[in-house]
LOTIGU-566143 format. One record per atom (N, C-alpha, C, O): residue in three letters; atom name; x, y negated, z negated. Coordinates in Angstrom, 2 decimals, padded with zeros to 5 digits. Each point is the difference from the previous one (the first is absolute). Layout:
REM residues N
node gudren: ALA, rovo: CA, x: X, y: Y, z: Z;
...
END
This chain:
REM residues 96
node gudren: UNK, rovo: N, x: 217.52, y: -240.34, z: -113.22;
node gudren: UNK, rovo: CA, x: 000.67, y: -000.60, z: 001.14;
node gudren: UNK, rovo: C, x: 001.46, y: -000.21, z: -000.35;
node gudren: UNK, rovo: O, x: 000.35, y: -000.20, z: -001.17;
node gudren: UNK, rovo: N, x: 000.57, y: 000.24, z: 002.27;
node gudren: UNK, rovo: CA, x: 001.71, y: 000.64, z: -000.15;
node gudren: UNK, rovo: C, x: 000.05, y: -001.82, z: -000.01;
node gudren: UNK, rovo: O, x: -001.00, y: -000.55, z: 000.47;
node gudren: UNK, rovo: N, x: 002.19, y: -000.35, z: -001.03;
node gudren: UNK, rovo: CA, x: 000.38, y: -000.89, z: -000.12;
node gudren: UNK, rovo: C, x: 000.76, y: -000.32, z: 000.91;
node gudren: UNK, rovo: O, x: 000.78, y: 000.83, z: 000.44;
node gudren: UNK, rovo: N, x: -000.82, y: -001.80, z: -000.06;
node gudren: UNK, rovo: CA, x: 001.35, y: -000.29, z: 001.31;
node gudren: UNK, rovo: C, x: 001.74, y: 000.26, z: -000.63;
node gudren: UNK, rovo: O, x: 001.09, y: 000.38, z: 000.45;
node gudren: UNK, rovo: N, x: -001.44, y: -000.67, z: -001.23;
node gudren: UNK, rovo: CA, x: 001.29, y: -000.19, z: -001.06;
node gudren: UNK, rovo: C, x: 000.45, y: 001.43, z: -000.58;
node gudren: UNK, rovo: O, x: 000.22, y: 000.00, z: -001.21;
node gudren: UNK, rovo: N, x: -000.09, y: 000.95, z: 001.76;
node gudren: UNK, rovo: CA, x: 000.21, y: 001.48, z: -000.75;
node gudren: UNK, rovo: C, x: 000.84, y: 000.64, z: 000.08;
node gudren: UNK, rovo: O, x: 000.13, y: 001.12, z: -000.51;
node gudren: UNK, rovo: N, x: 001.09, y: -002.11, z: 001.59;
node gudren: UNK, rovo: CA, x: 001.25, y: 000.97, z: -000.02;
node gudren: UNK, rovo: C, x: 001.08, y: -001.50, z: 000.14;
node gudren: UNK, rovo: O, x: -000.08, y: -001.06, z: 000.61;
node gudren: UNK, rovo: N, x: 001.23, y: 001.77, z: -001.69;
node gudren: UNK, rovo: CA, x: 000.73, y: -001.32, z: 000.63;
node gudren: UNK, rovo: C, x: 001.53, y: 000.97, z: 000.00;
node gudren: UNK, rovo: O, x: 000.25, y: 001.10, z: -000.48;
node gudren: UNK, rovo: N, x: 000.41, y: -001.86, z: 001.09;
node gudren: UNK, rovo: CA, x: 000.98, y: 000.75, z: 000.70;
node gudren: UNK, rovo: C, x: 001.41, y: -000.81, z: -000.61;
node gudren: UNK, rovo: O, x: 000.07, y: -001.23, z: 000.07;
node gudren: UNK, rovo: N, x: 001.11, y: 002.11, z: -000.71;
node gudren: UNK, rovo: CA, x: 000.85, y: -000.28, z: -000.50;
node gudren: UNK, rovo: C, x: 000.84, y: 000.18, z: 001.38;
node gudren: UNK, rovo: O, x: 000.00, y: 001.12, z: 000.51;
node gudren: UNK, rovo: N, x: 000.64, y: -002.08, z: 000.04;
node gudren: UNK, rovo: CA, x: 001.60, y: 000.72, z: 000.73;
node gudren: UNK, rovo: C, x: 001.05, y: -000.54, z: -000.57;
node gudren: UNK, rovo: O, x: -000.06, y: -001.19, z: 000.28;
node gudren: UNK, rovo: N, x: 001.27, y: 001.45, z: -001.12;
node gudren: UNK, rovo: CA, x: 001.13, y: -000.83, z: -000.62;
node gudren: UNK, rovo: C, x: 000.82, y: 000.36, z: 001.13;
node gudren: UNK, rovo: O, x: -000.04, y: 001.05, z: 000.64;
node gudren: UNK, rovo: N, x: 000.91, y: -002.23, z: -000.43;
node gudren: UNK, rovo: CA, x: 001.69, y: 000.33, z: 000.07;
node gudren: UNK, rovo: C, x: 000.31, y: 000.98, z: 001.63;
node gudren: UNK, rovo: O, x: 000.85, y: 000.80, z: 000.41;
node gudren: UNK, rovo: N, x: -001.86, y: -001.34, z: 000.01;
node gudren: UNK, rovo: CA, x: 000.23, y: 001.18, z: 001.23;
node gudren: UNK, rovo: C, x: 000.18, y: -000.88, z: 001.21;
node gudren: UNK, rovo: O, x: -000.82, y: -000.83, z: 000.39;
node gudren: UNK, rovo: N, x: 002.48, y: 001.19, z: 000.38;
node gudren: UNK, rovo: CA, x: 000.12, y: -001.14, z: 000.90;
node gudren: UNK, rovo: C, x: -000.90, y: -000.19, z: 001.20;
node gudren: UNK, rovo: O, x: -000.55, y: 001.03, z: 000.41;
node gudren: UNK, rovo: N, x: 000.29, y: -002.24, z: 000.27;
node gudren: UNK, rovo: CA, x: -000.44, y: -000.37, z: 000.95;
node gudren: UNK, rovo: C, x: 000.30, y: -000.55, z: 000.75;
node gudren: UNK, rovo: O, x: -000.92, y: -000.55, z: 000.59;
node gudren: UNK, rovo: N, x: 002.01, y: 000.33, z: -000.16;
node gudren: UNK, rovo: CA, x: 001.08, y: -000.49, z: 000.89;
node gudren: UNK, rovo: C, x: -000.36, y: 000.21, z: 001.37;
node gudren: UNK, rovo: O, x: 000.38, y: -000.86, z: 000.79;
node gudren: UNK, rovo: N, x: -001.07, y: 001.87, z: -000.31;
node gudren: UNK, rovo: CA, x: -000.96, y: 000.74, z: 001.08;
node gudren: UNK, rovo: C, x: -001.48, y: 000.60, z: -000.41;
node gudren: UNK, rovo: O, x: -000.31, y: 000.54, z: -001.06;
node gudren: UNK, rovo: N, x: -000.62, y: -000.85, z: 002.36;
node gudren: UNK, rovo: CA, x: -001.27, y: -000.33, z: -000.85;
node gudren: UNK, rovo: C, x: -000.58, y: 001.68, z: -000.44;
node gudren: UNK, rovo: O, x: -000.14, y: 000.88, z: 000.85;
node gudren: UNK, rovo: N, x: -000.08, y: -000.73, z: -001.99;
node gudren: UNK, rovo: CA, x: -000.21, y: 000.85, z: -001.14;
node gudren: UNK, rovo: C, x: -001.46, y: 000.46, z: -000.22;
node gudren: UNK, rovo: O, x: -000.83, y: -000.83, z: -000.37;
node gudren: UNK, rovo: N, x: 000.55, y: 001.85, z: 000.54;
node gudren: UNK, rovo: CA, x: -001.93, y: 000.49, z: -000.56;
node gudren: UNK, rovo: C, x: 000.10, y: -000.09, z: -001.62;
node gudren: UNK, rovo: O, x: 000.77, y: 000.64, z: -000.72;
node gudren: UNK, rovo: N, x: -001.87, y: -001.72, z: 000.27;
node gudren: UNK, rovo: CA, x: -000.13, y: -000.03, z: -001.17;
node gudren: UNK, rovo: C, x: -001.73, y: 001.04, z: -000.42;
node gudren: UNK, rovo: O, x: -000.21, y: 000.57, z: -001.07;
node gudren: UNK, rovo: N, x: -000.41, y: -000.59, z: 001.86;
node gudren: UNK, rovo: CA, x: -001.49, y: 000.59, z: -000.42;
node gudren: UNK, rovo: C, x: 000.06, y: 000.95, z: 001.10;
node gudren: UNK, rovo: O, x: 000.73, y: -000.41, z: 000.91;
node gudren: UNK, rovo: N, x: -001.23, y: 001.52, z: -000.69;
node gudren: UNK, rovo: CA, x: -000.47, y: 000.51, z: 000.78;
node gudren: UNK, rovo: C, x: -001.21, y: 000.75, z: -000.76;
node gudren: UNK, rovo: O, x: 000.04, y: 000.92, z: -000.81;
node gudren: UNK, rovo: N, x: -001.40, y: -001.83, z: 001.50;
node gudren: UNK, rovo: CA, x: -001.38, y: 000.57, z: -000.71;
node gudren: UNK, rovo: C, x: -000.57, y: 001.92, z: 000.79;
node gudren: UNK, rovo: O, x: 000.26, y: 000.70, z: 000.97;
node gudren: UNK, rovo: N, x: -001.05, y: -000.69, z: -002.10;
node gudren: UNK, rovo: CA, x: -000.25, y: 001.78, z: 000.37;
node gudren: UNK, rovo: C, x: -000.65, y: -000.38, z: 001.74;
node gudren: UNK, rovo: O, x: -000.19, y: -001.12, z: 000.49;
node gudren: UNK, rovo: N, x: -000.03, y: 002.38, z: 000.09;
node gudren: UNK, rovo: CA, x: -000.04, y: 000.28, z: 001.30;
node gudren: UNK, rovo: C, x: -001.53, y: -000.53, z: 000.31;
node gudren: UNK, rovo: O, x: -000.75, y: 000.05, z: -000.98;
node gudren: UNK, rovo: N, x: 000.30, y: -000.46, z: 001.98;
node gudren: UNK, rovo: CA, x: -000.93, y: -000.87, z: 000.12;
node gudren: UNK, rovo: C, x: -000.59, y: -000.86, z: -000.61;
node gudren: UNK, rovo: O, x: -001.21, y: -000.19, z: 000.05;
node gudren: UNK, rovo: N, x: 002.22, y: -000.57, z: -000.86;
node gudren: UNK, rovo: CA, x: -000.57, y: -001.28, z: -000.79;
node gudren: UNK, rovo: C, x: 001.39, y: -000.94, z: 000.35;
node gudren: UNK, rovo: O, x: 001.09, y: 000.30, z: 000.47;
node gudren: UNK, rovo: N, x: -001.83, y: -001.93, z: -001.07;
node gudren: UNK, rovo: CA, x: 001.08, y: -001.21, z: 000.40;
node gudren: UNK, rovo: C, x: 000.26, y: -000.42, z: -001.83;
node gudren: UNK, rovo: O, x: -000.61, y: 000.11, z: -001.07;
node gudren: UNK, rovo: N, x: 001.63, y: -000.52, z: 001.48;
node gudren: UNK, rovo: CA, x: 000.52, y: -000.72, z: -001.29;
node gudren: UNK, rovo: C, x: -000.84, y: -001.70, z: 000.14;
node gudren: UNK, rovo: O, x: -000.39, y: -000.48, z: 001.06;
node gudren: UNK, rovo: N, x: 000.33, y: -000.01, z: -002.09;
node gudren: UNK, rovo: CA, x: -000.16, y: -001.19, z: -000.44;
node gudren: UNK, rovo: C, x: 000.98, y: -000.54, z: -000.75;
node gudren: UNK, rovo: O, x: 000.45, y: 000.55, z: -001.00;
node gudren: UNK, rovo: N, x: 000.00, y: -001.84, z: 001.50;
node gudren: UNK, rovo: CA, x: 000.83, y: -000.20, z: -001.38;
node gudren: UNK, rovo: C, x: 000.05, y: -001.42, z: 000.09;
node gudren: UNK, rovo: O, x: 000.39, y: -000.74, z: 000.90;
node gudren: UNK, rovo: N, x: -001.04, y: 000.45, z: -002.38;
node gudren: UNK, rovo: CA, x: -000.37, y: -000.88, z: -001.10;
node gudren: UNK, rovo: C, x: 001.11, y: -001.05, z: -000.42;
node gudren: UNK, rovo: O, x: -000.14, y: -001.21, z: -000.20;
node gudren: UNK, rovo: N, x: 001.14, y: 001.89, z: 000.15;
node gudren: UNK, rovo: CA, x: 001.33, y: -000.84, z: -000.60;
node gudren: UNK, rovo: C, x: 000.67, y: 000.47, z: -000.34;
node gudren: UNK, rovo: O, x: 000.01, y: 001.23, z: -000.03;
node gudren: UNK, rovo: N, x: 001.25, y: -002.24, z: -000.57;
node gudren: UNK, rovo: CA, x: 000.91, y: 001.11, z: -000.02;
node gudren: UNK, rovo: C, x: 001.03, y: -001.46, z: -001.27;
node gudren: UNK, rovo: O, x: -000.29, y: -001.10, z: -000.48;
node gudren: UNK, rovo: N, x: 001.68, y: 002.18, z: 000.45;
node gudren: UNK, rovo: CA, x: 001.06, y: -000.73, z: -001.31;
node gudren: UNK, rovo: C, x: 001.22, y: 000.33, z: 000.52;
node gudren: UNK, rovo: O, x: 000.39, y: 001.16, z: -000.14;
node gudren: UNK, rovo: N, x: 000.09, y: -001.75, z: 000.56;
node gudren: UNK, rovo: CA, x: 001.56, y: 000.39, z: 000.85;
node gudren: UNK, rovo: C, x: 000.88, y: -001.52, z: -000.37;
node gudren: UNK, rovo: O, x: -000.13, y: -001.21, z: -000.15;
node gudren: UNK, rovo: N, x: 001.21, y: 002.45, z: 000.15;
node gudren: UNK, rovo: CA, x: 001.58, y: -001.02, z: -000.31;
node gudren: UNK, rovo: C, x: 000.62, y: 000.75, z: 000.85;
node gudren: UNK, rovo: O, x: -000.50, y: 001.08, z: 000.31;
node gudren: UNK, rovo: N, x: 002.08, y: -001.61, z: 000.39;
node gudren: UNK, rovo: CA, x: 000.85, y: 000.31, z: 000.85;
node gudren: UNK, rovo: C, x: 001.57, y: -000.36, z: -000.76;
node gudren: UNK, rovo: O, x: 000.29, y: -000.94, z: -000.74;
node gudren: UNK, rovo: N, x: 000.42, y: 001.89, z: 001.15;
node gudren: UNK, rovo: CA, x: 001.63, y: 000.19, z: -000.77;
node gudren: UNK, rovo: C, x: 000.34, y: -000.89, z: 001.41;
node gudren: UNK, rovo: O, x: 001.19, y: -000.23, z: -000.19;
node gudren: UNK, rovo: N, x: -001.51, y: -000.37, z: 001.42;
node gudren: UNK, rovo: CA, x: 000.25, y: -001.09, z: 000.82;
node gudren: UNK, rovo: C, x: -001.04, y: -000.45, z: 000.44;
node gudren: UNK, rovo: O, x: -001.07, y: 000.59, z: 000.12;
node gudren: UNK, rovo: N, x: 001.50, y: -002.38, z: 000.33;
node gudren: UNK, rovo: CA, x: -000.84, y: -000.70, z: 000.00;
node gudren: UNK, rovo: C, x: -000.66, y: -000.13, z: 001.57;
node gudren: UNK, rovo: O, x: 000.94, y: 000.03, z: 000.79;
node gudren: UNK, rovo: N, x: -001.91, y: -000.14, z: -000.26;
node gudren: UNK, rovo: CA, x: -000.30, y: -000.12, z: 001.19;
node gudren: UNK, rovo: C, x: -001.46, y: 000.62, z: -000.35;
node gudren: UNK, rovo: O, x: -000.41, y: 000.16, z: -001.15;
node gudren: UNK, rovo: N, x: -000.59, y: 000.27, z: 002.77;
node gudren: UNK, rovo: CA, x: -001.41, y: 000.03, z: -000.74;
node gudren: UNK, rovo: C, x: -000.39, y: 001.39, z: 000.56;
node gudren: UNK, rovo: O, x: 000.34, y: 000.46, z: 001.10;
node gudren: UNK, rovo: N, x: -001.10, y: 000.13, z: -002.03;
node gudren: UNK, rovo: CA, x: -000.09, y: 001.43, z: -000.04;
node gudren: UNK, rovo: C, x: -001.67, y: 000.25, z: 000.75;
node gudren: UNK, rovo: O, x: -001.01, y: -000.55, z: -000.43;
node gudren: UNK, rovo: N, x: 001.04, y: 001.23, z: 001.30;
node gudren: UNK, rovo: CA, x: -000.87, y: 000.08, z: 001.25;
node gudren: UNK, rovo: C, x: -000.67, y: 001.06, z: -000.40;
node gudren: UNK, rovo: O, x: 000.71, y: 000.93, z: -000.38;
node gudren: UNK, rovo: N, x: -002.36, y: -000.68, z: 000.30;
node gudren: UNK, rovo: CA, x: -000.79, y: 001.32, z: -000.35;
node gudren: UNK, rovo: C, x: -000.79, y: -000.22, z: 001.48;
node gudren: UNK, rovo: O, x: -000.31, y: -001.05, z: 000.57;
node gudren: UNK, rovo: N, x: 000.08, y: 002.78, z: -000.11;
node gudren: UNK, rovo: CA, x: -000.79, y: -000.07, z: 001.41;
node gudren: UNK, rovo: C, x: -000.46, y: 000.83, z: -000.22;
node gudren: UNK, rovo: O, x: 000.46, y: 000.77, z: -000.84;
node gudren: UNK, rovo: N, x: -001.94, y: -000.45, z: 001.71;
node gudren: UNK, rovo: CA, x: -001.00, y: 000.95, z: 000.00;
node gudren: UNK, rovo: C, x: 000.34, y: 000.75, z: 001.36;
node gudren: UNK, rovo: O, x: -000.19, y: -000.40, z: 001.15;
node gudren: UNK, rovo: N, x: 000.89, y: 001.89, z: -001.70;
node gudren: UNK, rovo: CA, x: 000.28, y: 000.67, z: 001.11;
node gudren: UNK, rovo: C, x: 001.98, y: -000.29, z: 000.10;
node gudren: UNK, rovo: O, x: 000.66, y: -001.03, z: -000.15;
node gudren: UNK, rovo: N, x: -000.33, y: 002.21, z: 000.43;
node gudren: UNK, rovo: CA, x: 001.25, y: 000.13, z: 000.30;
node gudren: UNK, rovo: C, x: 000.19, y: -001.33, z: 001.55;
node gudren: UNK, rovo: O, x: -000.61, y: 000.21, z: 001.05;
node gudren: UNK, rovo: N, x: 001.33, y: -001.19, z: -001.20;
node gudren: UNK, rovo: CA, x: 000.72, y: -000.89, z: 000.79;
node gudren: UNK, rovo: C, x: -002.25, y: -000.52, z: 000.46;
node gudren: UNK, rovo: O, x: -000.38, y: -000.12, z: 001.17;
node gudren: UNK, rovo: N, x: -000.39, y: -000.02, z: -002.17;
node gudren: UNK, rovo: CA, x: -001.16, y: -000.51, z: 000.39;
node gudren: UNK, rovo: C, x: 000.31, y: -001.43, z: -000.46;
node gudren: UNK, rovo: O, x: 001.08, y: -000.52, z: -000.27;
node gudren: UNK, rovo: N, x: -002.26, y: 000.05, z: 000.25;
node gudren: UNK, rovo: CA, x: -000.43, y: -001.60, z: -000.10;
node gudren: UNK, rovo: C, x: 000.51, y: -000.17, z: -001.67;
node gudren: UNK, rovo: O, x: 000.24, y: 000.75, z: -000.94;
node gudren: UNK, rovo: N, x: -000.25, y: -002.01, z: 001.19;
node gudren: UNK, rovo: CA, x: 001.27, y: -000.69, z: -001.20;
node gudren: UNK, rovo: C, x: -001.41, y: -000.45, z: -001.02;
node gudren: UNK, rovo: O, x: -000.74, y: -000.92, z: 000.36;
node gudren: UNK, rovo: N, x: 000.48, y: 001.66, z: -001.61;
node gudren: UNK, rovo: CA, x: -001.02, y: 000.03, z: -000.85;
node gudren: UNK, rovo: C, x: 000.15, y: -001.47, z: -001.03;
node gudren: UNK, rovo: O, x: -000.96, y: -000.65, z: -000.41;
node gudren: UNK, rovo: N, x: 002.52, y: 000.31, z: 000.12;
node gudren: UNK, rovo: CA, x: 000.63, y: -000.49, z: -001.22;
node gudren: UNK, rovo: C, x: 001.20, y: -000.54, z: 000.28;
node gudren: UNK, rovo: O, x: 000.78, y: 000.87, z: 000.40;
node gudren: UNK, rovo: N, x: -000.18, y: -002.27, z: -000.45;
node gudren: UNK, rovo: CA, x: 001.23, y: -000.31, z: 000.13;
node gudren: UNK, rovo: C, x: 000.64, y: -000.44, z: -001.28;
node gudren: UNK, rovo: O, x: 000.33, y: -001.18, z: 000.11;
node gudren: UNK, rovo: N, x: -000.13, y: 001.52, z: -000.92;
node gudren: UNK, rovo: CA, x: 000.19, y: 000.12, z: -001.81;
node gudren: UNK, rovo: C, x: 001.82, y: -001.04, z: 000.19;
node gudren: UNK, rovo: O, x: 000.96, y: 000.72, z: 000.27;
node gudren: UNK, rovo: N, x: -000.77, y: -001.80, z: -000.37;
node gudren: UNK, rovo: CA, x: 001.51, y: -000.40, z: -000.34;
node gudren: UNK, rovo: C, x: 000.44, y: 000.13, z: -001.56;
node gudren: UNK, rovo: O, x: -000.78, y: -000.18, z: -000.93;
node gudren: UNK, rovo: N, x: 002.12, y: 000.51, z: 000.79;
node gudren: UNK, rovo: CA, x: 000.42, y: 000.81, z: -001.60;
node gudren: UNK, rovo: C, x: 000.93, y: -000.99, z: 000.13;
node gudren: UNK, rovo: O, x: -000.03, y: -000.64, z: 001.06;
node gudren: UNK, rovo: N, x: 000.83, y: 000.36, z: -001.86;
node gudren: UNK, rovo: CA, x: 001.53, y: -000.19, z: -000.81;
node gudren: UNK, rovo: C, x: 001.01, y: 000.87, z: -000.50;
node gudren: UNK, rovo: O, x: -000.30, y: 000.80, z: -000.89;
node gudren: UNK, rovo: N, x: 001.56, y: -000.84, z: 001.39;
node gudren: UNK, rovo: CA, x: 000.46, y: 001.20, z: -000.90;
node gudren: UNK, rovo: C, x: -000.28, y: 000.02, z: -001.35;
node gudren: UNK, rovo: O, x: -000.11, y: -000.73, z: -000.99;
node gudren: UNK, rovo: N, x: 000.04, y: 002.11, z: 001.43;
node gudren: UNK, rovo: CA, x: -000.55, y: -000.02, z: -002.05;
node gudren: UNK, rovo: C, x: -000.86, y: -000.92, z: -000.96;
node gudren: UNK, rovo: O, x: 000.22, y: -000.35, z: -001.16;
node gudren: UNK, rovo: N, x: -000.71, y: 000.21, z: 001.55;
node gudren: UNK, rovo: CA, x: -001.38, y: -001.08, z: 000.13;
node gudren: UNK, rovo: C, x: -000.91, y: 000.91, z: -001.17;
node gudren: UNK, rovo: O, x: 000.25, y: 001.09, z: -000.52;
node gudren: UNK, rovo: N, x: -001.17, y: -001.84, z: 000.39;
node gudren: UNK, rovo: CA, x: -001.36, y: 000.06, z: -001.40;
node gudren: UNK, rovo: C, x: -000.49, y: 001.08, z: 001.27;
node gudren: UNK, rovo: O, x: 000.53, y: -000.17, z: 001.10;
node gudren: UNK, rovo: N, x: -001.42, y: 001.15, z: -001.26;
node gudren: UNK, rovo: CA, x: -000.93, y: 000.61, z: 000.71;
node gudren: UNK, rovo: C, x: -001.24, y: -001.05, z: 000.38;
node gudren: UNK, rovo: O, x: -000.49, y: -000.83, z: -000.77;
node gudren: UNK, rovo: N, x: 000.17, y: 001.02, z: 001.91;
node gudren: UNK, rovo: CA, x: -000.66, y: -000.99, z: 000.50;
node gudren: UNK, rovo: C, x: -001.68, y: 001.08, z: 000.19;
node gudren: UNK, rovo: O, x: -000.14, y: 000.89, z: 000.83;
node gudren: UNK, rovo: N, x: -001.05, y: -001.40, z: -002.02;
node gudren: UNK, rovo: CA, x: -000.49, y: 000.63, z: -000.09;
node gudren: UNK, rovo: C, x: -001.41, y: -001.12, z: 001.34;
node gudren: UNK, rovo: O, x: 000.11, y: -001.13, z: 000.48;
node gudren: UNK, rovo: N, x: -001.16, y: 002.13, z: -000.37;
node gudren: UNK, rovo: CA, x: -000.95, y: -000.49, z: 001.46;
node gudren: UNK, rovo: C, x: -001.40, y: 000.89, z: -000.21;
node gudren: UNK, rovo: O, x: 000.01, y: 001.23, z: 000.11;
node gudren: UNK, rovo: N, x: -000.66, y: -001.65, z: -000.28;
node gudren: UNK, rovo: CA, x: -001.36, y: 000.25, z: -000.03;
node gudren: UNK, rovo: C, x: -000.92, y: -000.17, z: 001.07;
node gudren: UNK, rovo: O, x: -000.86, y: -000.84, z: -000.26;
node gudren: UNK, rovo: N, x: 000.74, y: 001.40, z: 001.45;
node gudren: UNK, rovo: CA, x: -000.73, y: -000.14, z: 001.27;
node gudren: UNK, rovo: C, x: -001.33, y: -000.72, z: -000.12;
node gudren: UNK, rovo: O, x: -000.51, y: 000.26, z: -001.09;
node gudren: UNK, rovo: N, x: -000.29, y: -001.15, z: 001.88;
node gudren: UNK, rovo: CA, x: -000.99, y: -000.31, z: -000.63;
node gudren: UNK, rovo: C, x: -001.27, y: 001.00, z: 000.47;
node gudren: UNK, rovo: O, x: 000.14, y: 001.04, z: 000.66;
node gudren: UNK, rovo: N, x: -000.95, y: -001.39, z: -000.97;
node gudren: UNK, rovo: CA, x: -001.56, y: 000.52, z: 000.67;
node gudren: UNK, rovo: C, x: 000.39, y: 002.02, z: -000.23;
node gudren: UNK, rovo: O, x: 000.01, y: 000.49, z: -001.12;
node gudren: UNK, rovo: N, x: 000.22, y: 000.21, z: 002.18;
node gudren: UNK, rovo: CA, x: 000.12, y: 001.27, z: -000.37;
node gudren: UNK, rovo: C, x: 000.99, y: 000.29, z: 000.97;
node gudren: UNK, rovo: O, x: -000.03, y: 000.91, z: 000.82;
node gudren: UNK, rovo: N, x: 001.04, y: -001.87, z: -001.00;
node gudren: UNK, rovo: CA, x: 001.35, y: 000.78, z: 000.26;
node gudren: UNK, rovo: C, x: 000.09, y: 000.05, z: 001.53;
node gudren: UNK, rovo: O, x: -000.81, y: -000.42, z: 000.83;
node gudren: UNK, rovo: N, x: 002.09, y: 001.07, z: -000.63;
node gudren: UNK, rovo: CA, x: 000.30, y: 000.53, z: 001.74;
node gudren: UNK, rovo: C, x: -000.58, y: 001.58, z: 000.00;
node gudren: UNK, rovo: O, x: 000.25, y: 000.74, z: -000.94;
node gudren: UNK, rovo: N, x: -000.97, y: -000.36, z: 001.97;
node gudren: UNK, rovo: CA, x: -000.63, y: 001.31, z: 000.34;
node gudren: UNK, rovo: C, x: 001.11, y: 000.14, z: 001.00;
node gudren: UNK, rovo: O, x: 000.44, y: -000.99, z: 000.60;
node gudren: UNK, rovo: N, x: 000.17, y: 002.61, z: -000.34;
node gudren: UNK, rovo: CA, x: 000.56, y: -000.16, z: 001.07;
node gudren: UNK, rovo: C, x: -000.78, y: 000.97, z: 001.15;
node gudren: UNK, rovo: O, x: -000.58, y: 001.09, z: -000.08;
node gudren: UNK, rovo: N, x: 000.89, y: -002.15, z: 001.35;
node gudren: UNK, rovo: CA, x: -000.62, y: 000.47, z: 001.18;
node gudren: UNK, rovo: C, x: -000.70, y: 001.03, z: 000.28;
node gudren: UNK, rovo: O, x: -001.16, y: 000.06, z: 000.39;
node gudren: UNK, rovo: N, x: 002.03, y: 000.94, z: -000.64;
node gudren: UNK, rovo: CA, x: -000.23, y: 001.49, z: 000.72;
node gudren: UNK, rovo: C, x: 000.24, y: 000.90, z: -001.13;
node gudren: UNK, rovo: O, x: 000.76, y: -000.32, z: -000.91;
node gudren: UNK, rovo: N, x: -001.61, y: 001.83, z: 000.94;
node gudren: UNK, rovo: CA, x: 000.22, y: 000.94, z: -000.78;
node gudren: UNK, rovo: C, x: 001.68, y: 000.43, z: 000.14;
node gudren: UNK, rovo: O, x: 000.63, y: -000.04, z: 001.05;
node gudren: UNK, rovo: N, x: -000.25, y: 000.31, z: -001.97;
node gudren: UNK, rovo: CA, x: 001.35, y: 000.79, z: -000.04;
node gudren: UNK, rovo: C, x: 001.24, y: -000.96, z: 000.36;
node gudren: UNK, rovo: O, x: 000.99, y: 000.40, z: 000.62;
node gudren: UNK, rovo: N, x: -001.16, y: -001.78, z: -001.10;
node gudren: UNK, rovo: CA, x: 000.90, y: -000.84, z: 000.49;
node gudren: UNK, rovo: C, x: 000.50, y: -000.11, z: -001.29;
node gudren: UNK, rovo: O, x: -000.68, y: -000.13, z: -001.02;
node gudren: UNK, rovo: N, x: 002.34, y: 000.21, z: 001.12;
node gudren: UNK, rovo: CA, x: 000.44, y: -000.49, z: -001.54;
node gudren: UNK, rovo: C, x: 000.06, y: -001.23, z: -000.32;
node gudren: UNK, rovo: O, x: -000.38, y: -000.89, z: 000.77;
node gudren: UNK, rovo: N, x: 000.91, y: 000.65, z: -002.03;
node gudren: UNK, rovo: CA, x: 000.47, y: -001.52, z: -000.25;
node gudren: UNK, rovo: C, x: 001.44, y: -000.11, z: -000.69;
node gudren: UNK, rovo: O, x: 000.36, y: 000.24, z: -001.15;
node gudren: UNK, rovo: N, x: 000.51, y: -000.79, z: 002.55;
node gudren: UNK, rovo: CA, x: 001.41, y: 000.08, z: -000.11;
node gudren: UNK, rovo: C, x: 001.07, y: -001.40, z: -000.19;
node gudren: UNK, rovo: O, x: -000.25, y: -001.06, z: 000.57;
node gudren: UNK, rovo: N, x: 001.22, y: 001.20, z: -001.27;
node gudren: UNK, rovo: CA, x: 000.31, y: -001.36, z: -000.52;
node gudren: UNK, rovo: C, x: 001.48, y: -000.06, z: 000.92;
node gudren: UNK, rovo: O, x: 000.47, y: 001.04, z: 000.45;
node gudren: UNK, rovo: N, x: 000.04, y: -002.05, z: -000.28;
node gudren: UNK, rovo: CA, x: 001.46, y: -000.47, z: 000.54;
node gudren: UNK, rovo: C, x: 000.66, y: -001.49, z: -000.37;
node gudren: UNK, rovo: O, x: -000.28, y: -001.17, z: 000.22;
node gudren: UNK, rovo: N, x: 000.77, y: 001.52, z: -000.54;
node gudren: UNK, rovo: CA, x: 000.85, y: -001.13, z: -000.70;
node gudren: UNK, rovo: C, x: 001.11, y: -000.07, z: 000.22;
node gudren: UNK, rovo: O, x: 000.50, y: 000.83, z: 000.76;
node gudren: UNK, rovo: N, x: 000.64, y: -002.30, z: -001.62;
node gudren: UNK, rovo: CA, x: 001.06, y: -000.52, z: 000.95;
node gudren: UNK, rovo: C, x: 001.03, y: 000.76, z: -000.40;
node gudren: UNK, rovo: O, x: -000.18, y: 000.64, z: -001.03;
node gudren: UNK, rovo: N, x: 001.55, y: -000.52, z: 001.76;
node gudren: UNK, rovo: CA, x: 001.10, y: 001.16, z: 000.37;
node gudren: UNK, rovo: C, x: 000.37, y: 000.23, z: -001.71;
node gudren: UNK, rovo: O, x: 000.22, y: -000.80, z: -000.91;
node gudren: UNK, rovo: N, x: -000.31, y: 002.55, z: 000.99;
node gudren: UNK, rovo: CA, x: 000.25, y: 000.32, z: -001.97;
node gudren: UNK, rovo: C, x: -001.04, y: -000.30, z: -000.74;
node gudren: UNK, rovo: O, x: -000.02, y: 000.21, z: -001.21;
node gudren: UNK, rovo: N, x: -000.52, y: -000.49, z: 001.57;
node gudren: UNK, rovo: CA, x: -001.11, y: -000.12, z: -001.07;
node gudren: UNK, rovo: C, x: -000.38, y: 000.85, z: -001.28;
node gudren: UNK, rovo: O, x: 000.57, y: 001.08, z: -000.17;
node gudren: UNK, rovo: N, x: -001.35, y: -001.47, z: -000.57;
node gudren: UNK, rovo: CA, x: 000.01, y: 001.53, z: -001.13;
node gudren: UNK, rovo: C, x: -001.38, y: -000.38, z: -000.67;
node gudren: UNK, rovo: O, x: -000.49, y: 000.73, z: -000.87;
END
């Protein structure tokens, strides 16, 4: 049996200033996601949604340059909605 836990996903340094696809799962399957470790080069709160401009999954607030703010979902995580929906992040103006 496959582990829930079997892929984890690096994104560095990639701006989000406008909301951004971080996962896009293979073609008829949904992402799950468990948690996550994020820091912001500005301070304000960095928004994850299921589905391009979908429902607001995560409202994560950072510091500039802040400790990475690590999050462990409880029970088994966020499933998202629908097959083929990504999971896309947006955060405050410049971001990185």
């Amino acid at each position: 049996m496959q582990g829930l836990t079997d892929k984890f996903l690096a994104f560095d340094g990639t701006a989000i200033a406008s909301e951004t696809t971080i996962w896009t799962p293979a073609t008829g399957k949904k992402f799950r996601l468990l948690g996550y470790h994020i820091a912001a080069s500005v301070a304000g709160n960095i928004v994850l949604r299921d589905g391009t401009g979908g429902t607001i999954v995560a409202v994560i607030p950072s510091a500039a340059g802040g400790s990475p703010t690590p999050m462990h979902l409880p029970g088994s995580g966020i499933l998202s909605a629908t097959v083929n929906n990504v999971l896309s992040a947006d955060g405050p103006a410049l971001s990185t």
